[in-house]
Structures are given as structure tokens and as C-alpha cells.
C-alpha positions in Angstrom: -76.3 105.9 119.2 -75.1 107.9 116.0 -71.7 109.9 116.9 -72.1 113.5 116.3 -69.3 114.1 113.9 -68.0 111.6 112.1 -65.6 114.1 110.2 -62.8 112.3 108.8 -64.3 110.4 105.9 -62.9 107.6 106.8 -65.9 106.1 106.0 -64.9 106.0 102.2 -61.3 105.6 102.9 -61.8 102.2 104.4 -64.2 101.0 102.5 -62.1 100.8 99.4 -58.4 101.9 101.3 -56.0 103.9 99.6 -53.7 101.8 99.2 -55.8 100.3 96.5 -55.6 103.6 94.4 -52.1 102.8 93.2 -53.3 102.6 89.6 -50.1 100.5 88.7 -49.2 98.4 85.7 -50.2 94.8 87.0 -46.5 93.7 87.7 -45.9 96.1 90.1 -48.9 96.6 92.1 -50.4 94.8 94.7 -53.8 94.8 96.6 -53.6 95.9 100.3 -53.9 92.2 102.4 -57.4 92.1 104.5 -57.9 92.2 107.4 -58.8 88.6 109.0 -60.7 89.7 112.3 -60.9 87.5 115.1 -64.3 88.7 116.0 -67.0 91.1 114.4 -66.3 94.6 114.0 -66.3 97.6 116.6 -68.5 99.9 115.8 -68.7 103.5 116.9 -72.1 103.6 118.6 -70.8 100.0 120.5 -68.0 101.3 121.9 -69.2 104.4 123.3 -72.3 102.5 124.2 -70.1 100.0 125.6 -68.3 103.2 127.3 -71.4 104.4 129.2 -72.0 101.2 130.7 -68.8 100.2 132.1 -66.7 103.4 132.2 -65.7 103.4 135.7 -65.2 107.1 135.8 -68.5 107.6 134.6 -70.1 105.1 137.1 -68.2 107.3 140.1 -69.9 110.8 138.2 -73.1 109.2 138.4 -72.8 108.5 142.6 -72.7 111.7 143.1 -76.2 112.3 142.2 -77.2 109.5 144.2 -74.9 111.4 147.0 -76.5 115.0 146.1 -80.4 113.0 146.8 -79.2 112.1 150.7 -78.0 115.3 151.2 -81.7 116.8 149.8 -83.3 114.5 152.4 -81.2 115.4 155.1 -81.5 119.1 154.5 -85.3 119.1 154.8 -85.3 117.3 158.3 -86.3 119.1 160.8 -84.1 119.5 164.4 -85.2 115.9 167.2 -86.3 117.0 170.3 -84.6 116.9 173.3 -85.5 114.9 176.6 -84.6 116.2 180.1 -84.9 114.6 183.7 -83.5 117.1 186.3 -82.8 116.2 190.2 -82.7 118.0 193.2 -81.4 117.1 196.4 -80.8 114.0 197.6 -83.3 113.6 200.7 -86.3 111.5 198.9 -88.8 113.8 201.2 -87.1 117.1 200.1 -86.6 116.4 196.2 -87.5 118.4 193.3 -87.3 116.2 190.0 -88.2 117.7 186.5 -88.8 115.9 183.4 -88.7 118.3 180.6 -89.2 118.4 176.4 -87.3 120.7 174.5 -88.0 121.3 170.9 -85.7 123.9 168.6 -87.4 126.5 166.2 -85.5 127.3 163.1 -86.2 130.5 162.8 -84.8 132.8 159.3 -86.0 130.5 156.6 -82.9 127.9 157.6 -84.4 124.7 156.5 -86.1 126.1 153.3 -82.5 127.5 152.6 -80.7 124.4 153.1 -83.5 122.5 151.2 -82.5 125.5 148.3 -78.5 124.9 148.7 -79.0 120.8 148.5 -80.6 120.9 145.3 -78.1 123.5 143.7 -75.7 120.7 144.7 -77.7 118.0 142.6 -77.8 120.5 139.6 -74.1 120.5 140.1 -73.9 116.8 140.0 -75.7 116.5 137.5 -73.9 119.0 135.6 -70.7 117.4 136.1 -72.2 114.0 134.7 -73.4 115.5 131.2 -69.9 117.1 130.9 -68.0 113.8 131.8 -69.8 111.8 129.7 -69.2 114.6 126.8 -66.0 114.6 127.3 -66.1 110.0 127.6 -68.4 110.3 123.9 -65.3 112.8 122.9 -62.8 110.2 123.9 -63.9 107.5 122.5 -64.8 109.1 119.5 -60.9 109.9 119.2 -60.0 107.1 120.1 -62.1 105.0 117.6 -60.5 107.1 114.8 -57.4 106.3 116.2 -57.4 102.8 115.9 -58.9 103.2 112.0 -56.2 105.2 111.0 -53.9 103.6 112.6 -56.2 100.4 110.2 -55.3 102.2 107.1 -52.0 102.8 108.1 -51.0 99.2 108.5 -52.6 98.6 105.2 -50.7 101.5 103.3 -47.6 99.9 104.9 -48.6 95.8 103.6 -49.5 97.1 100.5 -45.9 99.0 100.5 -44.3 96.3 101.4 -45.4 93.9 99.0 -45.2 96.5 95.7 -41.6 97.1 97.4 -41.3 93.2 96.6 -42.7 93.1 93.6 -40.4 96.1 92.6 -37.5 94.1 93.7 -38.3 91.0 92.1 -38.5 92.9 88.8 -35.4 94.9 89.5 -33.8 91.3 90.0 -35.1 89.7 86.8 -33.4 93.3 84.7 -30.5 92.8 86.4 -30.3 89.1 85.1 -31.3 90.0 81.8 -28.3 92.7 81.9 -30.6 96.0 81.6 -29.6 98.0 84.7 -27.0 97.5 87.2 -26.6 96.0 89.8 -26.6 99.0 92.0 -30.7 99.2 90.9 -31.4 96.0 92.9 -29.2 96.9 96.0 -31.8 100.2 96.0 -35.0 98.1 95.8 -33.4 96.3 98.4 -33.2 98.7 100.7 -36.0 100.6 100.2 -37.9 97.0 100.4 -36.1 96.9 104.1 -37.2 100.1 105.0 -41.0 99.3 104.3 -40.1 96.5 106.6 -39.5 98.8 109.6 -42.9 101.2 108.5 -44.9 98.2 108.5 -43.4 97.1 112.6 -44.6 100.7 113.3 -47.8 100.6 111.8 -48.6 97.5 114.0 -47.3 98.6 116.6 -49.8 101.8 116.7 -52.5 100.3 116.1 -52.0 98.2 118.8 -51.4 101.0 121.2 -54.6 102.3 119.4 -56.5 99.7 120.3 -54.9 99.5 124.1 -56.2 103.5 124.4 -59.8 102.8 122.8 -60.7 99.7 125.3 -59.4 102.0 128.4 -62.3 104.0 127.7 -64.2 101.8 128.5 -62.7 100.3 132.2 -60.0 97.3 130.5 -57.0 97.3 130.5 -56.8 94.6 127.5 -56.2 95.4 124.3 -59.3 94.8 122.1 -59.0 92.0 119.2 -61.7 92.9 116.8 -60.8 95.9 114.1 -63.4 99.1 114.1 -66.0 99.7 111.4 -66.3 102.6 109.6 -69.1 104.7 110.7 -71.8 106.1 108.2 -71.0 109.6 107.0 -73.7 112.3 108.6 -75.2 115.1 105.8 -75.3 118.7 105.9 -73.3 121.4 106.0 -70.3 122.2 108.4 -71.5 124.9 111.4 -69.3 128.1 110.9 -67.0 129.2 113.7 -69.5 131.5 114.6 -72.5 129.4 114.3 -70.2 126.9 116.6 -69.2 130.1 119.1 -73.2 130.6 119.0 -73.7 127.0 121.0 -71.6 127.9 123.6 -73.6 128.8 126.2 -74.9 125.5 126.1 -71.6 123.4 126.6 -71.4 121.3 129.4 -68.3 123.7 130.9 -70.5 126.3 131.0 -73.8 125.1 132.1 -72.0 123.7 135.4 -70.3 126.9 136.0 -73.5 128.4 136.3 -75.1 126.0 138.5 -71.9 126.5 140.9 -72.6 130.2 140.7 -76.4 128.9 142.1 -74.9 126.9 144.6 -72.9 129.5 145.9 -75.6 131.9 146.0 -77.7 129.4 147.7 -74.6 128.4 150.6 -74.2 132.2 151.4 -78.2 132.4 151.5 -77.8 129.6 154.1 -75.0 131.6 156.0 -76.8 134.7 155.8 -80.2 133.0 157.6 -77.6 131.5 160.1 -77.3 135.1 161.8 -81.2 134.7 162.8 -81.0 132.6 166.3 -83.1 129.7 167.1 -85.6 129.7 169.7 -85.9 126.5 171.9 -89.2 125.9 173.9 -89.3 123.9 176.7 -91.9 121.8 178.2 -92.3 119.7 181.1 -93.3 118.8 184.6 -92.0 119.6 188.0 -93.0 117.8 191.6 -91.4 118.6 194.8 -91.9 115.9 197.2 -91.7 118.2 199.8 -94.8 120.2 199.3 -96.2 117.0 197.9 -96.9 118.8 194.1 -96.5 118.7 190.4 -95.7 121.8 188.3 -96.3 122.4 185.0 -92.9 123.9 183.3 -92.6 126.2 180.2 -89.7 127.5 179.1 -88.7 129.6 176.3 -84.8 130.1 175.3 -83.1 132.3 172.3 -79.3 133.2 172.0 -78.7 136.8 172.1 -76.4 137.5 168.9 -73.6 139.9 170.3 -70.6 138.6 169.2 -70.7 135.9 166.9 -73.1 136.9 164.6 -71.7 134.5 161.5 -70.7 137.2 159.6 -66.8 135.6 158.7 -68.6 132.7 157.1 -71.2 135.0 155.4 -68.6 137.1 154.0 -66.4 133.9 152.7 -69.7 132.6 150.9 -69.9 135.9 149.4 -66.6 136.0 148.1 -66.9 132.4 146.7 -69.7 133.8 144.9 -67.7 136.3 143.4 -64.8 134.0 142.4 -67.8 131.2 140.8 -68.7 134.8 138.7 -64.9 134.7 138.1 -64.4 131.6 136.9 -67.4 131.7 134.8 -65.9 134.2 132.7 -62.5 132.6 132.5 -64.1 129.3 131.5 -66.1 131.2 129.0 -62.6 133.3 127.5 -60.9 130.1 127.5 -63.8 127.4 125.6 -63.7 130.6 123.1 -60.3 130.4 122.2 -60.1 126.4 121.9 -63.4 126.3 120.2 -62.0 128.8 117.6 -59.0 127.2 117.2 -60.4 123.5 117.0 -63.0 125.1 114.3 -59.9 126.5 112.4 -58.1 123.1 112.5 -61.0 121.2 111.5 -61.5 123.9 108.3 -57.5 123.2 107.7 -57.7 119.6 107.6 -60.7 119.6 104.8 -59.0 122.2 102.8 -55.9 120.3 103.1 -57.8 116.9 102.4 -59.2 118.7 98.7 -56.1 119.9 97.7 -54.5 116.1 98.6 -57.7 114.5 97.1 -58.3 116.5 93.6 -54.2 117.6 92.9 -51.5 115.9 94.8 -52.9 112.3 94.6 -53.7 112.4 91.3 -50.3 113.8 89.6 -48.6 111.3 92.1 -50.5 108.8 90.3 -49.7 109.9 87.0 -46.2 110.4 87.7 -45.7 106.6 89.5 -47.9 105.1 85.8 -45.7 106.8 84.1 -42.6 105.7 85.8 -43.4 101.9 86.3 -44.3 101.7 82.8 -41.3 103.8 81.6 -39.2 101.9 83.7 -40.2 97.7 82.3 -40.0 99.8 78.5 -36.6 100.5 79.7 -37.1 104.4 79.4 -36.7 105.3 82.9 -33.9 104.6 85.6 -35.2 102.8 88.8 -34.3 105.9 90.7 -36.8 107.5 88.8 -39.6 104.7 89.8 -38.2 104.9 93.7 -39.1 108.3 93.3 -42.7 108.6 92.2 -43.6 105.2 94.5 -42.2 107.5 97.7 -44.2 110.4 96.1 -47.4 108.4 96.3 -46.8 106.4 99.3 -46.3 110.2 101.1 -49.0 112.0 99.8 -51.4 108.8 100.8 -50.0 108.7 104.3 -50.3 112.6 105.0 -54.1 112.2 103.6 -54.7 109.8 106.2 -52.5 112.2 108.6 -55.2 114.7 107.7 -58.1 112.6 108.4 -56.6 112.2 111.9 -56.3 115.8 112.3 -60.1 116.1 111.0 -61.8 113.8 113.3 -59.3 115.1 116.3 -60.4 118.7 115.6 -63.9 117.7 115.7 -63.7 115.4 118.5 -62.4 119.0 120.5 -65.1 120.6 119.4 -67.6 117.9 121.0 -65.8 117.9 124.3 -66.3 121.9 124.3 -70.1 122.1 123.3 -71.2 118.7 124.2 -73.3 116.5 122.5 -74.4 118.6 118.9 -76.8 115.6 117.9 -79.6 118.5 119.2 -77.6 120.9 116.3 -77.0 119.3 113.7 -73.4 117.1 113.1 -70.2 118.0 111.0 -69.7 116.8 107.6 -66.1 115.6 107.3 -64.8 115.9 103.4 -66.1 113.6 101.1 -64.3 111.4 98.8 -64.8 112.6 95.8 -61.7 111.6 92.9 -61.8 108.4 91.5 -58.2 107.7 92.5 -59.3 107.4 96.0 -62.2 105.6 96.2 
């Protein structure tokens, strides 16, 4: 199963990770370690595959069609008849006995209109389903990009760590060959300590990654394996509007209007509950006395003076009205979020361009220069801690921003459901040569 939006162009990012870009004079650089899995990578179409199957939330959704089918066979049964035996007197020469059927007539269209209401409740069932497994495809969507940022994160941080080594060692080797102070070394030092303490933090979300990705799917274990990046879709990204145009057809949406159904269809029932039965009886009476059998029919209807059902008609009406209600609420408020997760999603890619074709770049051109100014003896260290925390920044908020872009997407599929049926979203593609 493809996912819908891939937007974050991770796929590129991991592939070759940024932490590779530093382009660094060889004695200061160092390649980002890989990743030793225990196990074969995650994709994105096995874990939410993996997520439909054993999801219990989804597996409790899915009852309730199973629920909404009994109630549709119970609504079409028809009223059991009812089996008298009447006595009278006690003398065995002087008693009346009568053994009588009774059968109830719906009358009003009841049964048809129960028949209507229990299959408005399936469509609502079923309605619920589609929108909790968008919204499940949504999370684990997030959650999947969680846990390969969270990847690229760790490896930013290794490959910190050891150019913050390799820094250090050089730093060392100037300070023995009396070229800069002492006080130069103490900074690589620290700074070396404080990639230390970025690196425990980068492990220790991507663990809690990992812990959020497998509860989609019912465990409460941590997986092992790292995720694989997904392929990238192709096309163009929907417009706001063209994404406010699918709206009608989100999940939220669609069961709002079958609850609207199903409460026009439980005040149809309440209405038809004003019309009252008729019973008709049939049976068979002998009096011992005279010596004879009777035949006995009977015919019974209650006479609707008081109780006329009108309270409960009038409350199904009114929970019509507030179903309308909510509707429109539902509608105002998937608007606004829809707009606003469109927006972030257009933010993160213009942010993601700037990063990619201007930041990066200059931050690349400033660290060469300083590493290389720095071993020629041109440049203070402070000047090379500078330009390495420059580049080390601007990589980690471009993989910020890739979060934000597959987060911002991953709203939008949880508002208008699955978008397979109108085409994905492109996330922004990695395009300068620094980061790929």
C-alpha cells in the first residue's frame, strides 16, 4: 500500500544523510556511522499494513458493523404470536375454558421504518470505520517520519560527535606544536562534551519514536528494526483550494451526514409509533355446561388519547436539528485546520528551498573556508567553532522542517482521508548538490 503523501523528502535525505554534506578538508570530517540493524527495514506500507491488521482500535471500529448487521435482522422481524388458555369456574360440569391465538399488526409502516433506521446505523458504522482507519494511516504515517527523523538526527549527532573529535585531536596536536593556546583545546573540549549530551538526546528520541510508531499498531514494545525511506510520489502539490474542494468527501464529513440520516430515520420511526397496533384474536371456546365449542374472534386497537408519543417524536426532531448543527460546525472547523495544515505544509517547502539552495550552501562555504584557514594557521579556532555550529544548525532545522512537512501533510490526510483517489503531495525535492 503506497502512503498518500510522502512529503518530507526524506527519501533523498536518508539515502545519502546530511550529515555527509559537510564538504570538509579530510582531517576534519567524518562520515556519519551506519546504521547496523538488527532486523530488515520498516517500511511505510508494512507498518500501516501491519497497523490495519492488529490495531486493536481498529478491530473494535470494525465490531460495530458486525453489531449494526444484528440490529438490521432484528429490525425486520416481525412481532411472535401470543398463546392464551382462559378458565372459568371451577365446577368441571359448569366450565367455560378458551384457548385463544393472538397475533399483533404493525400498522404505520413500523417495521419498514425500523428496517430504514437499522441500516442508517450500519452507514454510520461504517462511516466511523473509514474515518478511524484515516485517521490510524494518518498516524502511522506521523509516526513513521518520526522515527526517520528522529534516524537522521542521531546520525547528524554521530557525525558531530566524531568531527568534534577530530577537531579536538587537531586542536591538541597545534597546541603541542605551540600554534594556539591552550585555551583553543579547552573549547574543542567542551564543545566535543556538548555533542556528547545531543547525541544521548538523539537516541533517546528515536527510541521514544520507535515506542509511539509500534503503539499504532497494538505493542507496547519498542520496535528494533530502523524505517526505510519511502519512494517519493510525482505531481504537483493540490492548492489550498483545490484541497478545500475535497472536503466534502472527508471521512468527518461523510459520517456527519449519515448521522443526519439516521436521525431522520429514528424520528421517522417515532413518528409511525403514534399509529396503534391492532391485535386479532383467534381461538376456541367450549362450555361444558351446554356441552359446546365456540369459535372466538377478537379484534383489539389502543385508542391514542393521551400518550400519543409525541415527547419522543419531538426529541428525534430536535436531534435532527442539532446532527444539521453539528454538520456545519464540523464543516467550519475541518476548514480552518485544513487551511491551516495546507499553509504549514507550503511554509515548510518554502522554508526547506531557502535552507537547501542559500543557507546550506554558504554554511558550507564558510566551515571550508574556516577548517582550511584554521590548519594554514589563518583563522582562530573560534572562528572554525563558529562555522561548524553554523552548519550543524542549519542541517538540524532542515530536518526540523521535514518534520514539520510530513506533520502538515499527515493533518491534511486525517482531515480528507485517504487522497490516493486525488492524487498525493509532492514534498520538496532535493535538489543542491550539498545535500544529496
Amino acid at each position: 500500500m503506497r502512503s498518500l503523501f510522502f512529503p518530507i523528502g526524506l527519501a533523498l535525505l536518508c539515502a545519502q544523510p546530511l550529515l555527509a554534506a559537510a564538504q570538509a578538508p579530510a582531517t576534519l570530517t567524518a562520515e556519519p556511522k551506519a546504521y547496523s540493524p538488527q532486523s530488515a527495514p520498516l517500511t511505510l506500507e508494512a507498518a500501516i499494513s501491519r497497523a490495519f491488521s492488529t490495531n486493536p482500535g481498529l478491530r473494535s471500529a470494525g465490531r460495530d458493523l458486525d453489531i449494526a448487521a444484528g440490529q438490521r435482522t432484528q429490525a425486520g422481524a416481525i412481532p411472535n404470536p401470543e398463546l392464551s388458555y382462559l378458565s372459568e369456574g371451577i365446577k368441571n360440569d359448569a366450565r367455560t375454558t378458551t384457548v385463544q391465538l393472538n397475533q399483533a399488526v404493525e400498522l404505520g409502516g413500523k417495521r419498514s421504518a425500523r428496517i430504514a433506521l437499522a441500516e442508517r446505523e450500519r452507514d454510520v458504522a461504517s462511516a466511523d470505520l473509514a474515518s478511524y482507519r484515516s485517521a490510524l494511516r494518518a498516524d502511522v504515517v506521523t509516526a513513521f517520519f518520526d522515527v526517520l527523523t528522529a534516524q537522521e538526527r542521531l546520525l547528524l549527532a554521530q557525525a558531530t560527535q566524531e568531527l568534534s573529535q577530530k577537531v579536538t585531536g587537531v586542536a591538541a596536536r597545534r597546541v603541542i606544536a605551540g600554534k594556539i593556546s591552550p585555551v583553543e583545546e579547552t573549547r574543542a573540549r567542551v564543545a566535543e562534551a556538548s555533542t556528547k549530551i545531543e547525541l544521548s538526546q538523539a537516541a533517546n528520541d528515536l527510541a521514544q519514536a520507535k515506542r509511539r510508531l509500534a503503539a499504532t499498531w497494538g505493542s507496547s514494545e519498542p520496535m528494533v528494526s530502523p524505517v526505510e525511506t519511502p519512494g517519493m510520489p510525482a505531481g504537483a502539490n493540490p492548492t489550498t483550494d483545490e484541497l478545500l474542494a475535497r472536503l466534502p468527501a472527508a471521512p468527518q464529513i461523510t459520517r456527519s451526514r449519515r448521522e443526519i440520516d439516521r436521525q431522520e430515520a429514528l424520528a421517522d420511526v417515532e413518528r409511525r409509533r403514534r399509529y396503534p397496533d391492532l391485535t386479532v384474536s383467534l381461538g376456541s371456546k367450549r362450555d361444558e355446561q351446554i356441552g359446546q365449542r365456540q369459535t372466538v374472534v377478537g379484534l383489539a386497537i389502543p385508542l391514542p388519547l393521551f400518550d400519543r408519543n409525541q415527547g419522543n417524536l419531538a426529541s428525534a426532531l430536535r436531534r435532527t436539528d442539532k446532527a444539521r448543527d453539528e454538520l456545519l460546525a464540523i464543516q467550519n472547523k475541518l476548514s480552518a485546520e485544513l487551511a491551516q495544515a495546507s499553509l504549514r505544509l507550503n511554509a515548510a517547502a518554502a522554508e526547506l528551498a531557502i535552507l537547501r539552495d542559500e543557507i546550506l550552501p554558504g554554511a558550507h562555504s564558510a566551515y571550508d573556508a574556516g577548517t582550511r584557514g584554521f590548519e594554514a594557521g589563518k583563522f582562530s579556532f573560534i572562528d572554525v567553532l563558529d562555522a561548524q555550529r553554523t552548519l550543524f544548525q542549519a542541517k538540524t532545522q532542515y530536518v526540523r522542517a521535514l518534520g514539520e512537512s510530513h506533520r502538515a501533510a499527515a493533518d491534511i490526510e486525517r482531515i480528507i482521508g485517504n487522497v490516493e483517489q486525488h492524487g498525493r503531495l509532492t514534498p520538496p525535492q532535493l535538489q543542491n548538490k550539498e545535500m544529496q
